[in-house]
PARO-386243 format. One record per residue (C-alpha): residue number from 1; residue in one letter; z negated, y, x; chain. Coordinates in steps of 0.05 Angstrom, whole numbers. Each point is the difference from the previous one (the first is absolute). Example, Ala and Ser with C-alpha at 12.3 -4.5 7.8 and 13.67 -1.06 7.14 Angstrom:
// residues 2
+-----+-----+--------+--------+--------+-------+
!   n ! res !     c3 !     c2 !     c1 ! chain !
+-----+-----+--------+--------+--------+-------+
!   1 !   A !   -156 !    -90 !    246 !     A !
!   2 !   S !     13 !     69 !     27 !     A !
+-----+-----+--------+--------+--------+-------+
//
This chain:
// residues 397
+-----+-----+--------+--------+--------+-------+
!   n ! res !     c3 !     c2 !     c1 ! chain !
+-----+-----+--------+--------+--------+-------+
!   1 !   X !  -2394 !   1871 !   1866 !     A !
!   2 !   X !      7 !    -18 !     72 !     A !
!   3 !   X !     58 !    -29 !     33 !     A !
!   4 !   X !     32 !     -2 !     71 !     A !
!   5 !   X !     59 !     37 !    -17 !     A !
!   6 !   X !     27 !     38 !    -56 !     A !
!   7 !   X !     65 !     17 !     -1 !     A !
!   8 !   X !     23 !     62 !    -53 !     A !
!   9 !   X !     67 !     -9 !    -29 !     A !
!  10 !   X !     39 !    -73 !     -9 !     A !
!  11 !   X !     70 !     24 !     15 !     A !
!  12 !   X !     27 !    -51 !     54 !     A !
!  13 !   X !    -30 !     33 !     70 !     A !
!  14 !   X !    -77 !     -8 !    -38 !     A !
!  15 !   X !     12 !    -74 !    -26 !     A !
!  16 !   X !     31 !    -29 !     59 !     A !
!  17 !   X !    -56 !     29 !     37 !     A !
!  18 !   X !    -52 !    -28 !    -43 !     A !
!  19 !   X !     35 !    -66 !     -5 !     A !
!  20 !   X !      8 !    -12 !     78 !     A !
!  21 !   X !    -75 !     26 !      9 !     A !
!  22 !   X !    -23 !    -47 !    -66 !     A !
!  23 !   X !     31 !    -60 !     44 !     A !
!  24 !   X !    -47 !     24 !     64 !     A !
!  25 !   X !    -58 !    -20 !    -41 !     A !
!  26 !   X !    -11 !     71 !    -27 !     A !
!  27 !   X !    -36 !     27 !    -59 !     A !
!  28 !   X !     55 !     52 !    -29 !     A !
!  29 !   X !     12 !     43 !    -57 !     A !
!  30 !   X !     53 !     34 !    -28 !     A !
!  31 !   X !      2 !     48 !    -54 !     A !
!  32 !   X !     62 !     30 !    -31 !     A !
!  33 !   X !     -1 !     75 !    -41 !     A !
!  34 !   X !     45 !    -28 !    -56 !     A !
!  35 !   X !     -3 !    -47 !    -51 !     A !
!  36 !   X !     48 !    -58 !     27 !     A !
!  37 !   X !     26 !    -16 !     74 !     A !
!  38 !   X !     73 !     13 !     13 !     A !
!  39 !   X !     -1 !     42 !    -67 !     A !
!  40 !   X !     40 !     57 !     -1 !     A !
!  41 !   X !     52 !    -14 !     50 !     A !
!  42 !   X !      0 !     42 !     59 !     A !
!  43 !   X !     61 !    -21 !     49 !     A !
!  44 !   X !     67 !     -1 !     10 !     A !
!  45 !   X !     -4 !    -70 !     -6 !     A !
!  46 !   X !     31 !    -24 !     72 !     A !
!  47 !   X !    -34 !    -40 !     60 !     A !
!  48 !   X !     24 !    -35 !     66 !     A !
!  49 !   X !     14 !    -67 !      7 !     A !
!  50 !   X !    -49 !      5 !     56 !     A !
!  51 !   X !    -53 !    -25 !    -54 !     A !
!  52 !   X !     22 !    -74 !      4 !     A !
!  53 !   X !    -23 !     -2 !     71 !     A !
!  54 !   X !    -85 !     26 !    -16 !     A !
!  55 !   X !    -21 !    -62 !    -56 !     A !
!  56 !   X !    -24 !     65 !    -37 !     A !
!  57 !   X !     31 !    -20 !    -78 !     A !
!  58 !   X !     23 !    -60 !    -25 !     A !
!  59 !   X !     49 !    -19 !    -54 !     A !
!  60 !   X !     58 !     35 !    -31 !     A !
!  61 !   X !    -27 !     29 !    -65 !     A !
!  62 !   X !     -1 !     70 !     35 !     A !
!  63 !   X !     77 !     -9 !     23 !     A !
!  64 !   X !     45 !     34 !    -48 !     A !
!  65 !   X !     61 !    -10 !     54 !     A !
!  66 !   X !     19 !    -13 !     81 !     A !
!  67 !   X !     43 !     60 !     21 !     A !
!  68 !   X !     52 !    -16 !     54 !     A !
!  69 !   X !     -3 !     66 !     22 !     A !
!  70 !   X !      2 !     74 !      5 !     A !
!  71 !   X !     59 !     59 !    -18 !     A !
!  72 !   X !    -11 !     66 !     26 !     A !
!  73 !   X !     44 !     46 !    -21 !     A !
!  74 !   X !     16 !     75 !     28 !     A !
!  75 !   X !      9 !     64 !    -45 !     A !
!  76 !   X !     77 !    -14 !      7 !     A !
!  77 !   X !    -15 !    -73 !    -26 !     A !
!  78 !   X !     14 !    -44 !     68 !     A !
!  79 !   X !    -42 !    -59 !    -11 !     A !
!  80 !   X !    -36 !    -29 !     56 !     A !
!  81 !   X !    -21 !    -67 !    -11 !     A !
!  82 !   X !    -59 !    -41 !     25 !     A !
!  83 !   X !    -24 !    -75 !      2 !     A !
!  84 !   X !    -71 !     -7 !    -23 !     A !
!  85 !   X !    -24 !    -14 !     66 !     A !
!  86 !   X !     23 !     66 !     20 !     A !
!  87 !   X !     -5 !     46 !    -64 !     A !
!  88 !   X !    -83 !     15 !     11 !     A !
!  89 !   X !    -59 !     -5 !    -41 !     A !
!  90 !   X !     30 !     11 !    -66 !     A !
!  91 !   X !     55 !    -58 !      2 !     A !
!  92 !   X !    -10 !    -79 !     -2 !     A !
!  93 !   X !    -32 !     -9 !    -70 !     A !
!  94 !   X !     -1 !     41 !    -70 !     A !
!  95 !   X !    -57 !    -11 !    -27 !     A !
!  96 !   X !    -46 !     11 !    -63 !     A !
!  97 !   X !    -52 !     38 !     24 !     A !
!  98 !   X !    -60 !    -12 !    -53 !     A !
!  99 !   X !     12 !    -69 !      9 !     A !
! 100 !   X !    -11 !      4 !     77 !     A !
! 101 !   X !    -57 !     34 !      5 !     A !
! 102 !   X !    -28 !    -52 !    -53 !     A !
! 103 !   X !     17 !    -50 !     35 !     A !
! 104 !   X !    -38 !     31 !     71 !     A !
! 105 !   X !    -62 !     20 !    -34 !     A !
! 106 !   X !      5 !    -81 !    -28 !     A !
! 107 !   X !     -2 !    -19 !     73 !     A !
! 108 !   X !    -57 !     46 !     21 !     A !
! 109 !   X !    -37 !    -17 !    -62 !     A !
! 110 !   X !     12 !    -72 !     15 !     A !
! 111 !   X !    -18 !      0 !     78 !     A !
! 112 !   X !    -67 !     28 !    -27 !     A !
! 113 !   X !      6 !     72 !     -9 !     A !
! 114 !   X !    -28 !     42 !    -71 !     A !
! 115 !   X !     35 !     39 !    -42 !     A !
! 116 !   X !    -15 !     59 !    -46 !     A !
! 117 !   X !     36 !     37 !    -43 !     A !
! 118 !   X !     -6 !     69 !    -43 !     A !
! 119 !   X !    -38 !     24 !     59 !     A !
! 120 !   X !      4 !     66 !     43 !     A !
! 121 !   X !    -29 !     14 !     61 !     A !
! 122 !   X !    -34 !     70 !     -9 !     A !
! 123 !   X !    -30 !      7 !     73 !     A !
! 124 !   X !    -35 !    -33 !     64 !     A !
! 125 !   X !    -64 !    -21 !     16 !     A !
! 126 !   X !    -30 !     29 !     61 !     A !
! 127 !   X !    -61 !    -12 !     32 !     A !
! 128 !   X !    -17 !     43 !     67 !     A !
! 129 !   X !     68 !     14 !      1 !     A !
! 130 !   X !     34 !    -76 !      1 !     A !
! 131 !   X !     35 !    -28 !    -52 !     A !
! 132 !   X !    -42 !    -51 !    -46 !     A !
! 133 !   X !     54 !     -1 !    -63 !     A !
! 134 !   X !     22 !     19 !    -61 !     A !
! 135 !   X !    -16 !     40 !    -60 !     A !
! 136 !   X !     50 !    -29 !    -57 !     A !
! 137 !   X !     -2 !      9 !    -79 !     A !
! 138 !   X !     18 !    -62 !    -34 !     A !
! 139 !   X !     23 !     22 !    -72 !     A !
! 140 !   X !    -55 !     40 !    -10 !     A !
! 141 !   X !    -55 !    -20 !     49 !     A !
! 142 !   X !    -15 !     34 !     58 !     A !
! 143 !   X !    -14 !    -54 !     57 !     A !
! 144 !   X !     -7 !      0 !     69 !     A !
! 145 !   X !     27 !    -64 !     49 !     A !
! 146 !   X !    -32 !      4 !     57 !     A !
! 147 !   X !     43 !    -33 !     63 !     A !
! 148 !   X !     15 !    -15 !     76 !     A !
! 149 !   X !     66 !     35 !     -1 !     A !
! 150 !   X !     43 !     39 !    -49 !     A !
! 151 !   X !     77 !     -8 !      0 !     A !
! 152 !   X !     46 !     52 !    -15 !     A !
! 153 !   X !     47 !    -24 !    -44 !     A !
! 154 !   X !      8 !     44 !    -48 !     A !
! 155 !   X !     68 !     38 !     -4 !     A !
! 156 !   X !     35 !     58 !     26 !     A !
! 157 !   X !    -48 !     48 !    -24 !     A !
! 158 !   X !    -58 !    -45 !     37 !     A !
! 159 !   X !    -77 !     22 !    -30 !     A !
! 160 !   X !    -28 !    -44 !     53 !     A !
! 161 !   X !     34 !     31 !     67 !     A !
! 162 !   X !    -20 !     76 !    -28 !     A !
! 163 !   X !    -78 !    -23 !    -18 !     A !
! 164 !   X !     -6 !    -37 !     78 !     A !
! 165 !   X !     20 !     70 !     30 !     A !
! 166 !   X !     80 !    -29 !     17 !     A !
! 167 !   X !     47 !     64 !     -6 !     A !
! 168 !   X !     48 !    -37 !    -49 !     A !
! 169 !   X !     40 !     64 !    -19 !     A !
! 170 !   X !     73 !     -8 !    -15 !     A !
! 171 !   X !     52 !     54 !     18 !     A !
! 172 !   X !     55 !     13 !    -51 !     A !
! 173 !   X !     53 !    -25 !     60 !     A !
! 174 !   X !    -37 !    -67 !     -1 !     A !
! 175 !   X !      5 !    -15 !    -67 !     A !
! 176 !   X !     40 !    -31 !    -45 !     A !
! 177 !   X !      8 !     12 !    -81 !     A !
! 178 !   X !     30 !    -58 !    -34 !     A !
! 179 !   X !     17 !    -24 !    -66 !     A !
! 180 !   X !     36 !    -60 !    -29 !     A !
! 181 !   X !     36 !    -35 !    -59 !     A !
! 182 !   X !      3 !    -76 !    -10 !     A !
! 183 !   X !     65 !     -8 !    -38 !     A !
! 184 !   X !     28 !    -60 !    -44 !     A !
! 185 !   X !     75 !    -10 !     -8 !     A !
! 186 !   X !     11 !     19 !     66 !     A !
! 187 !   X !     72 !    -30 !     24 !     A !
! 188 !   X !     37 !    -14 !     61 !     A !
! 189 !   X !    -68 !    -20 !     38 !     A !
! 190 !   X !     13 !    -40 !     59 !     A !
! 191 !   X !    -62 !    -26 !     43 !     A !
! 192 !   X !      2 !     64 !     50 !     A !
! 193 !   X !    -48 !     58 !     -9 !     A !
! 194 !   X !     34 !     63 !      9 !     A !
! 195 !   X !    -26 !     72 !     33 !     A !
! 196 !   X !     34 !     69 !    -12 !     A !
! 197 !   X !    -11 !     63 !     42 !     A !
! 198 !   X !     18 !     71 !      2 !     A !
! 199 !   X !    -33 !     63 !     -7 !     A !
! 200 !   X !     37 !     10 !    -74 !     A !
! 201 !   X !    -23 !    -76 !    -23 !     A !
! 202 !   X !    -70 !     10 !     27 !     A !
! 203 !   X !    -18 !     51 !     47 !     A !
! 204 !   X !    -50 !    -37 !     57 !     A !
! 205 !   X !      6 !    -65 !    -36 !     A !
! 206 !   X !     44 !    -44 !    -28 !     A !
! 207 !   X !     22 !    -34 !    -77 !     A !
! 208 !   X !    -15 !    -79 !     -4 !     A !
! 209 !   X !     28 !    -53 !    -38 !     A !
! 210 !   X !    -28 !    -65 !     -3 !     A !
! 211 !   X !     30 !    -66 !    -40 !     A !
! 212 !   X !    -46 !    -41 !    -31 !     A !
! 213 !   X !     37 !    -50 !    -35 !     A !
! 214 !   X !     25 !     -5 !    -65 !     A !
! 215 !   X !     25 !     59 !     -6 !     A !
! 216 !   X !    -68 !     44 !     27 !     A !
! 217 !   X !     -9 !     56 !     55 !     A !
! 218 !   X !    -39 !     35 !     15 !     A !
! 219 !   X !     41 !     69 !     22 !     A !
! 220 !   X !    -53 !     58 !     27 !     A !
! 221 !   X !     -1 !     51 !     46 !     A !
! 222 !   X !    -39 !     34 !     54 !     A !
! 223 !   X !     -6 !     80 !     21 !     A !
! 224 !   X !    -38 !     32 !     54 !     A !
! 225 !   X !    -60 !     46 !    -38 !     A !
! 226 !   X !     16 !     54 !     53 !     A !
! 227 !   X !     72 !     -1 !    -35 !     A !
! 228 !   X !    -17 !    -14 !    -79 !     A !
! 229 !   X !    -20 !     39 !    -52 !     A !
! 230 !   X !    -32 !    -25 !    -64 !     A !
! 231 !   X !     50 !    -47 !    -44 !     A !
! 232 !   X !     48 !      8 !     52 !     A !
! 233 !   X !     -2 !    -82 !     30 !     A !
! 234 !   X !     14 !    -32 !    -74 !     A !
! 235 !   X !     48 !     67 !    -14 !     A !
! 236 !   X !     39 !    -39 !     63 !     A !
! 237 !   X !     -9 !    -63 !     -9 !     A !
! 238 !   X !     27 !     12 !    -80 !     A !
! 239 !   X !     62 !     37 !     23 !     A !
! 240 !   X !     21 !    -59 !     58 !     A !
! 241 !   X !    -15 !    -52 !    -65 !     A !
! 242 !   X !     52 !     41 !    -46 !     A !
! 243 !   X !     54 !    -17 !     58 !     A !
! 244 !   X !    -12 !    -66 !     13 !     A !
! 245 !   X !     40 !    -46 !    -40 !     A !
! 246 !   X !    -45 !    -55 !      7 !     A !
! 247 !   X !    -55 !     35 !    -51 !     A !
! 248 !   X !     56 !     17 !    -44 !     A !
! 249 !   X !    -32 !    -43 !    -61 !     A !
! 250 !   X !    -67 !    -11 !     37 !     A !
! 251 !   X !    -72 !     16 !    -34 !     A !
! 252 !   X !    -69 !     17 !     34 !     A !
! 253 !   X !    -53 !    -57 !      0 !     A !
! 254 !   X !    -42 !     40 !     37 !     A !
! 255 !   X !     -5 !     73 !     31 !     A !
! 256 !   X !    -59 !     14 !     64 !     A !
! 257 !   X !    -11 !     51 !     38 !     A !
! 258 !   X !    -41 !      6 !     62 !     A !
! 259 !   X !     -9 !     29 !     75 !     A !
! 260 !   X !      0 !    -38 !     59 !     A !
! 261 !   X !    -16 !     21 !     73 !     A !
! 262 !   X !     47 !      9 !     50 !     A !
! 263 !   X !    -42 !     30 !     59 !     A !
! 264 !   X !    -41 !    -31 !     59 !     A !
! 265 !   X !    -53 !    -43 !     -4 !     A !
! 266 !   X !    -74 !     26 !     -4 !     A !
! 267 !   X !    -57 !    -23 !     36 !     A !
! 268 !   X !    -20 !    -66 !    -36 !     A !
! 269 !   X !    -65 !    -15 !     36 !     A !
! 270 !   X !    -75 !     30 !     -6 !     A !
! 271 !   X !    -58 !    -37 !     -4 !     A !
! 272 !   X !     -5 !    -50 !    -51 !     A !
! 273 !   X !     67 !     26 !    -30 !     A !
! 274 !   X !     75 !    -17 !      6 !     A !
! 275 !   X !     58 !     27 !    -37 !     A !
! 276 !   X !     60 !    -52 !    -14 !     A !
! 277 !   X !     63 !     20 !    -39 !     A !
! 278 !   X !     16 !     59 !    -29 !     A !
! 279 !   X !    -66 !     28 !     15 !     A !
! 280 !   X !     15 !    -10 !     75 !     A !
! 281 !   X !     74 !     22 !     -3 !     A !
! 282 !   X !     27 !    -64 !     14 !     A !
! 283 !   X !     69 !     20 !    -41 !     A !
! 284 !   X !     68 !     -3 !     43 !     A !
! 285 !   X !     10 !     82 !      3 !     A !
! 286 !   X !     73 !    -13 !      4 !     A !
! 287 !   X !      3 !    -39 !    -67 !     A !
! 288 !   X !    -72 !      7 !    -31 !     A !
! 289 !   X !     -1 !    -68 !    -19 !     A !
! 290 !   X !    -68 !    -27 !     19 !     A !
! 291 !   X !    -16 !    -75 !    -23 !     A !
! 292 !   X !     28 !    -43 !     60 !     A !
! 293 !   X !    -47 !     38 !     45 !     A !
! 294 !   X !    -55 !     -5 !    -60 !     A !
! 295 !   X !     -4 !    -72 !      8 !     A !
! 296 !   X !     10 !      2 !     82 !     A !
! 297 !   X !    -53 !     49 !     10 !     A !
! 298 !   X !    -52 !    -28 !    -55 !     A !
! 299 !   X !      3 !    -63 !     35 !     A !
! 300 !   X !    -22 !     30 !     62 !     A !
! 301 !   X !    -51 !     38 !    -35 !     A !
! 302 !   X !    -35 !    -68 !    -31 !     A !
! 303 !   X !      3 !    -35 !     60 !     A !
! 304 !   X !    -39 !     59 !     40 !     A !
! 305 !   X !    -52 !     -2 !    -49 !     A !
! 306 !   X !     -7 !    -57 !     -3 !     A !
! 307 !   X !    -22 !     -2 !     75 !     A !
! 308 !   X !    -46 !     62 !    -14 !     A !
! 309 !   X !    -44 !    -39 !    -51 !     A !
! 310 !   X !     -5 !    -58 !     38 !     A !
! 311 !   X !    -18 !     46 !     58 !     A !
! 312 !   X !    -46 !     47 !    -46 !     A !
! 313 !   X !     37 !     60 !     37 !     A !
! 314 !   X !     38 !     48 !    -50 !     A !
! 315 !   X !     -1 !     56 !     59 !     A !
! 316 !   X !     66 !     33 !      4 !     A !
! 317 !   X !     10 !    -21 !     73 !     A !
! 318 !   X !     -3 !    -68 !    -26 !     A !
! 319 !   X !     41 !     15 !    -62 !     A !
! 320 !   X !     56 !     23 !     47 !     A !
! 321 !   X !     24 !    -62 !     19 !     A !
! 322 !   X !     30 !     10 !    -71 !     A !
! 323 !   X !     31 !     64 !     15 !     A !
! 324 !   X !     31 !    -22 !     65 !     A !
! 325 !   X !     26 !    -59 !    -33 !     A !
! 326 !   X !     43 !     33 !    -49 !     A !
! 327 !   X !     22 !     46 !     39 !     A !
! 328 !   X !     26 !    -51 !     47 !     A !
! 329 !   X !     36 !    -32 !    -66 !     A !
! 330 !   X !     30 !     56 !    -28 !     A !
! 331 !   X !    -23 !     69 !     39 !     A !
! 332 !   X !     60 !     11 !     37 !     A !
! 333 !   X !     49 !     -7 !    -46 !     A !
! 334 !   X !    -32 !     48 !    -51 !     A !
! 335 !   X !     -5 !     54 !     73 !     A !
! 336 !   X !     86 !    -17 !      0 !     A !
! 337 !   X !      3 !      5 !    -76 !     A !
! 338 !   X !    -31 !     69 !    -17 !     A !
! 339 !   X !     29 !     27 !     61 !     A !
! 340 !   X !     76 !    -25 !    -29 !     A !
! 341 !   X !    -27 !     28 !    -66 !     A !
! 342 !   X !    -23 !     68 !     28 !     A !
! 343 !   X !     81 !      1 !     39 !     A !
! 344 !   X !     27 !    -19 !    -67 !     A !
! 345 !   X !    -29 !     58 !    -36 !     A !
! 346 !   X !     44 !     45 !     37 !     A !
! 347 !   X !     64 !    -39 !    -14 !     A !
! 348 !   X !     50 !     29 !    -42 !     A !
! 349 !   X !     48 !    -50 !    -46 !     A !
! 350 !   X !     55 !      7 !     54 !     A !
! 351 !   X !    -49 !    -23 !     55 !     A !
! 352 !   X !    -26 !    -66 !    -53 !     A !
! 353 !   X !     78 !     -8 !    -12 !     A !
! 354 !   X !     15 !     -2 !     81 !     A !
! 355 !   X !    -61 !    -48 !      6 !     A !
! 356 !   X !     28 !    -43 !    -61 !     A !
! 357 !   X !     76 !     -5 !     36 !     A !
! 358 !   X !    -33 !    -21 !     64 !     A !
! 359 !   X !    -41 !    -55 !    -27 !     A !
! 360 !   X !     55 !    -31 !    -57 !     A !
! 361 !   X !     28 !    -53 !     51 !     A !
! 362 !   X !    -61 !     -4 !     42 !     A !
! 363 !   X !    -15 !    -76 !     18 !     A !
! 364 !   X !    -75 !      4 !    -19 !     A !
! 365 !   X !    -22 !    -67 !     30 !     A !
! 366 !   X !    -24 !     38 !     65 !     A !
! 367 !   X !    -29 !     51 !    -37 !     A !
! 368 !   X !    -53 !     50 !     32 !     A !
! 369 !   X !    -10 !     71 !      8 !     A !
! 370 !   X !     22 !     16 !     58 !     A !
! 371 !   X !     68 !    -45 !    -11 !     A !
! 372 !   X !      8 !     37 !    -60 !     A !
! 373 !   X !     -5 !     72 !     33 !     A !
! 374 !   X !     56 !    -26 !     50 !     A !
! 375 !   X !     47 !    -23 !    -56 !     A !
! 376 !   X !    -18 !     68 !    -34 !     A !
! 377 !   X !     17 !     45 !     58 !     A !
! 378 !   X !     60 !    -37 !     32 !     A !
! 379 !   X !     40 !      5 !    -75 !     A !
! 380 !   X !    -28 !     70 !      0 !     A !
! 381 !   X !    -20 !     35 !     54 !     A !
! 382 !   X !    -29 !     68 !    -36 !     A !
! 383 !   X !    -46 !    -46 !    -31 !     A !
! 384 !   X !    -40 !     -5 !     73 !     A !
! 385 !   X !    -45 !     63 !    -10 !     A !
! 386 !   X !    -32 !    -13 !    -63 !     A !
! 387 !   X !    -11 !    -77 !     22 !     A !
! 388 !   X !    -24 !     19 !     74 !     A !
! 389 !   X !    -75 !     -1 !    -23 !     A !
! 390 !   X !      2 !    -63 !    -20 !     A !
! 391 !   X !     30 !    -32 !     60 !     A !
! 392 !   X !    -76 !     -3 !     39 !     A !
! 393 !   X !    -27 !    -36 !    -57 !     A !
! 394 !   X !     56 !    -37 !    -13 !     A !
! 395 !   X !      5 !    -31 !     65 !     A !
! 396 !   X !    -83 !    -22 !    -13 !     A !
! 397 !   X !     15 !    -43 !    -66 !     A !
+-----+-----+--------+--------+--------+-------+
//
């Protein structure tokens, strides 16, 4: 098999990708591990409304509801609350995942790009030390798909990076174990999502509850590795269920568990290779939620290659134009965000309870970082020390 491109994995970052380089005029692949795209459901189920703005998915079958906005709320329960504009990555739509990434693979496949399923990519092919593909087995067939450039898009845990030399390790500190119920029955759901913090609820993370409609959420939680110990994320996430009158008569749909990233980004370029996603670290370290910059970045990432096969030049000098691109999209606000992580790790509940106070009556329509430091500080001034390494940043986004 020959192709321009093959792209390993068909999670949102490697479909967009292959869509936007399918519409360049290129010859793509994609090939996906498991038996069915979308299939099982990986995500806490939130994006931006940001996505209405990029063309990138059409339709409303993927909708399951349009949040309003955001509630934080503080160990001591002060709320915070948040208009979508302003509550992140995670807040503007609910959505049902499987049916998403259908519907983006349907795109890709329909601007041109292949699909295969049931098959695993089980190393590279190298010849005099460049890249020339994949080795893959397809049910039980060993095959080899020879190609221009390889994309990265194949999960936290990214094969790809690892074979092409890329130091993908993950420290405990930058990485988040997750699990999650989808409940029916739920009541009292209004059309915000809502975030709890504290070391007790979930030490280096946060609990999760998102309305889907009729009576569905999705209610999960997130706890820094560094911090966990085995069973301990659902052992939380079970005990904040038992007190929240809302699942009193609930039942499980659906129980995942997972681990998302919540470090810096790697290095996403070699020759004939790029990394998108997961793979590349493109996950908010604050939150962990990745897909708004999924689509953002694998956008990017088609339209570079594109250029490179038109150009016949898959040199990474050339393939840079990618890296530089995303990091102009989203680079500086994942430097701000793991740094605010890495301060928030050393919060106690009094300090998130301090933060929480100052922000309840905060008029968010100017928000930015460094507005939100002052507000911070001026309510309460012993809150200056821990923010002060963020006020150099702060003052560049």
């Amino acid at each position: 098999m020959k192709y321009d491109v093959v792209v390993v994995g068909s999670g949102p970052a490697g479909t967009v990708t292959a869509r936007f380089a399918a519409e360049a005029g290129v010859n793509v692949l994609i090939i996906e591990r498991r038996a069915e795209v979308g299939v099982p459901v990986l995500c806490g189920e939130g994006i931006s409304r940001k996505i209405d703005e990029w063309n990138i998915i059409k339709g409303t079958r993927w909708m399951a509801g349009k949040m309003e906005g955001a509630r934080i709320y503080s160990p001591d329960g002060t709320c915070v609350k948040l208009s979508a504009e302003r509550a992140g990555n995670e807040t503007g739509y609910v959505i049902y995942r499987d049916v998403f990434d259908q519907e983006l693979a349907r795109l890709a496949i329909e601007a041109g790009a292949e699909l295969m399923t049931n098959t695993n990519a089980t190393g590279l092919i190298k010849e005099k030390g460049r890249i020339r593909g994949i080795r893959a087995k397809h049910f039980d067939e060993e095959i080899e798909i020879e190609a221009d450039i390889v994309v990265g898009a194949d999960g936290v845990d990214s094969k790809i990076g690892k074979w092409a030399g890329i130091d993908t390790t993950l420290k405990p500190e930058d990485l988040e174990t997750c699990c999650q119920y989808t409940f029916a029955n739920v009541k009292n759901l209004d059309s915000y999502c809502d975030f709890y913090l504290g070391k007790e609820i979930a030490p280096g993370g946060y609990i999760w509850v998102f309305p889907k409609g009729k009576g569905i959420a999705n209610v999960g939680i997130g706890i820094l590795a560094s911090l966990s110990e085995a069973g301990m994320a659902k052992k939380l996430l079970d005990n904040f269920i038992s007190k929240d009158p809302r699942f009193k008569n609930a039942h499980p749909l659906r129980f995942l568990a997972g681990a998302v990233p919540v470090a810096l980004p790697v290095e996403t370029v070699r020759d004939n290779l790029i990394l998108v996603g997961d793979a590349a670290r493109h996950v908010d370290p604050i939150t962990g939620g990745g897909l708004t910059h999924c689509l953002e970045v694998g956008k990017i990432a088609g339209e570079v290659i594109g250029k490179a096969v038109k150009e016949k030049n898959f040199s990474k000098e050339f393939l840079s134009e990618y890296e530089t691109r995303w990091k102009g999209a989203i680079g500086k606000k994942m430097k701000r965000n793991y740094m605010v992580k890495e301060i928030m790790l050393d919060m106690d509940d009094k300090t998130f309870n301090m933060l929480a106070d100052s922000l309840k009556d905060y008029k968010f329509d100017e928000l930015s970082t460094f507005s939100l430091i002052k507000a911070l500080v001026k309510k309460h001034p012993t809150l200056l020390m821990k923010l002060r390494p963020l006020m150099k940043v702060a003052k560049e986004t």
